[in-house]
C-alpha positions in Angstrom: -42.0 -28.7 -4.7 -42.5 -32.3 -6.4 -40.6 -31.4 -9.2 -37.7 -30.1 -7.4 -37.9 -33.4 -4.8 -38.0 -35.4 -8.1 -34.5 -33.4 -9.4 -33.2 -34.0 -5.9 -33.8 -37.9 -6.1 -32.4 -38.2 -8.9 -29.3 -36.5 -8.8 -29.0 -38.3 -5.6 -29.0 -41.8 -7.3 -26.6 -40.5 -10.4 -24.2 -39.8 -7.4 -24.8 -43.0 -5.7 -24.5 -45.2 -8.7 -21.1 -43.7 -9.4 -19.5 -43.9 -6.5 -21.2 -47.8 -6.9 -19.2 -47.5 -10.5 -15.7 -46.8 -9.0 -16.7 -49.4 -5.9 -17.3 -52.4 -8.1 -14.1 -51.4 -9.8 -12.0 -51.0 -7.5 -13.0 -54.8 -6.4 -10.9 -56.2 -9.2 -8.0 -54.1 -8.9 -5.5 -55.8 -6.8 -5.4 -59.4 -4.8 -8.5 -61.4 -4.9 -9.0 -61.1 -0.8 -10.6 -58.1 0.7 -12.7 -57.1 -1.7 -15.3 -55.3 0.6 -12.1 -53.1 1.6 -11.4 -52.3 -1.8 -14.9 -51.6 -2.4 -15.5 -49.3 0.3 -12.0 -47.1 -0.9 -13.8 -47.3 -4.2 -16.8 -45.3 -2.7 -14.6 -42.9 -0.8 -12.7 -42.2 -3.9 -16.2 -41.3 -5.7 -17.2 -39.2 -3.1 -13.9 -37.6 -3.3 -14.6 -37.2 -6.7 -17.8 -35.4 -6.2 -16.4 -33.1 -3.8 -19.3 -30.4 -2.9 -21.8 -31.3 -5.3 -22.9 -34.2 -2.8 -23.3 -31.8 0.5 -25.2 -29.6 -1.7 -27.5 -32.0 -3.0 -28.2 -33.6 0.2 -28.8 -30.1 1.7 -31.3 -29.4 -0.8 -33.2 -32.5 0.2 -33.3 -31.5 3.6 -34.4 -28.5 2.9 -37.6 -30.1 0.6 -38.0 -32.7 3.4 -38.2 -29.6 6.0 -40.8 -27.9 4.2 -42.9 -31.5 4.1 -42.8 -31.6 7.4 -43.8 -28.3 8.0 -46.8 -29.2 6.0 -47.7 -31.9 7.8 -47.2 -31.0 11.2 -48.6 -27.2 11.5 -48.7 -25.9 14.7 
C-alpha cells in the first residue's frame, strides 16, 4: 500500500508540474498585463491535455486514502 501511495504521489506532481509548465508559458505569450489570466488558461490547457489520466489518478488516491482511513478508524 506505501508503494502504490508513493506511485500515486508522484504521478500526481508530474501532472502538476506540467500543467505548471504550460501555465508559466502561457504568461509570456501575449500583452504583458494579465498574466495570472493567462496562467490560469495555461493550467486548463494542461489539464486538457491530460484528459483522463488525471481523474484516474486522483481516484486512485482516494481509494489508498480510503483504505488508511479504514485502518485507522475500525469500528
Amino acid at each position: 500500500m506505501k508503494k502504490r501511495i508513493a506511485t500515486v504521489y508522484l504521478r500526481l506532481m508530474k501532472y502538476a508540474m506540467l500543467m505548471g509548465v504550460f501555465g508559466g508559458i502561457a504568461t509570456f505569450i501575449g500583452p504583458p498585463r494579465h498574466g495570472l489570466i493567462k496562467a490560469g488558461i495555461g493550467i486548463v490547457i494542461g489539464a486538457m491535455i491530460l484528459g483522463n489520466r488525471l481523474p484516474a489518478a486522483l481516484k486512485e488516491l482516494y481509494e489508498i486514502t480510503e483504505e488508511f482511513t479504514d485502518d485507522m478508524f475500525r469500528e
